[in-house]
C-alpha positions in Angstrom: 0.0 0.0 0.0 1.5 3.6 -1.1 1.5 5.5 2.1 1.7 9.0 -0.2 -2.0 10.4 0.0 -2.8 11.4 -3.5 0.0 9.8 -5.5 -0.7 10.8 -8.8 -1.4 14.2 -7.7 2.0 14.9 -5.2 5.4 16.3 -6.6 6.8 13.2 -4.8 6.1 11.0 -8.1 8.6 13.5 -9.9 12.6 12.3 -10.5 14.1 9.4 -12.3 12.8 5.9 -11.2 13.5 2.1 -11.8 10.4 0.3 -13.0 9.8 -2.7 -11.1 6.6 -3.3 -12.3 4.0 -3.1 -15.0 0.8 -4.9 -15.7 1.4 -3.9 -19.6 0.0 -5.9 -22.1 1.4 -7.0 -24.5 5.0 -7.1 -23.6 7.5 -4.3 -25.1 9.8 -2.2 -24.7 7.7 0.1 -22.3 7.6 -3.6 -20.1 11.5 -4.2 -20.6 11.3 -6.5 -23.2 12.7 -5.9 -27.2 12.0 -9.5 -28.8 13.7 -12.0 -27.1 15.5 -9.5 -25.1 15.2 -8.7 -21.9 16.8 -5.6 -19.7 15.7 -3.3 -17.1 13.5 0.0 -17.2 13.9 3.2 -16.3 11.2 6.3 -16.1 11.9 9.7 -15.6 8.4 11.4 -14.7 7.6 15.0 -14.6 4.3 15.5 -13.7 4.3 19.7 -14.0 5.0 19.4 -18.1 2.7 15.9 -18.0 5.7 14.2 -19.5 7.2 10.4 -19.1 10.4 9.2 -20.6 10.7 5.9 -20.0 14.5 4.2 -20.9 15.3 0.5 -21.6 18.6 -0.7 -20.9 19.8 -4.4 -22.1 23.4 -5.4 -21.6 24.1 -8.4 -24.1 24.0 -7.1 -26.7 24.3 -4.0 -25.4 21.8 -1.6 -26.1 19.5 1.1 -24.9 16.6 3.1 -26.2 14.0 5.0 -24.7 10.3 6.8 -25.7 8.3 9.4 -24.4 4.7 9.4 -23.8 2.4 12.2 -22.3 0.2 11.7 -18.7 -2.7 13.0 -17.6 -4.3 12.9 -14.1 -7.2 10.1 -14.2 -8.3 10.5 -10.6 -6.2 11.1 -7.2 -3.9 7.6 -7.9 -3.6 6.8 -11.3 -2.2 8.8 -14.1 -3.3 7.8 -17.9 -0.5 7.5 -20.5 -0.8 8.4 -23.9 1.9 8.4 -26.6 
């Protein structure tokens, strides 16, 4: 349980984040997964210009790429991505 009141609305959210977690579907890049590759995910929110960079990094072969999708504020906990 997230003990921030408000998550998706507090300037807590904001900074540069591993992703441990996504219930994304299908798998992709956004999930840490290129293909048969798999590598680790990294998100760099920043909720005041509604932007989310998210950055996948795989080491064999070595190779990272990233995207950036905007958010908006669904309710007081979830924000909605959009590319």
């Amino acid at each position: 349980v997230n003990p921030t009141r408000n998550p998706a609305l507090s300037t807590k959210m904001n900074g540069f984040w591993r992703m441990n977690y996504t219930d994304y579907s299908p798998s992709g890049p956004s999930s840490g997964q290129l293909g048969p590759l798999i590598g680790d995910v990294f998100q760099d929110l920043n909720s005041t210009e509604g932007i989310i960079k998210n950055l996948l990094s795989i080491n064999f072969p070595p190779i990272t790429g990233g995207l950036v999708a905007r958010q908006t504020i669904e309710d007081s906990s979830t924000w909605w991505v959009t590319r």
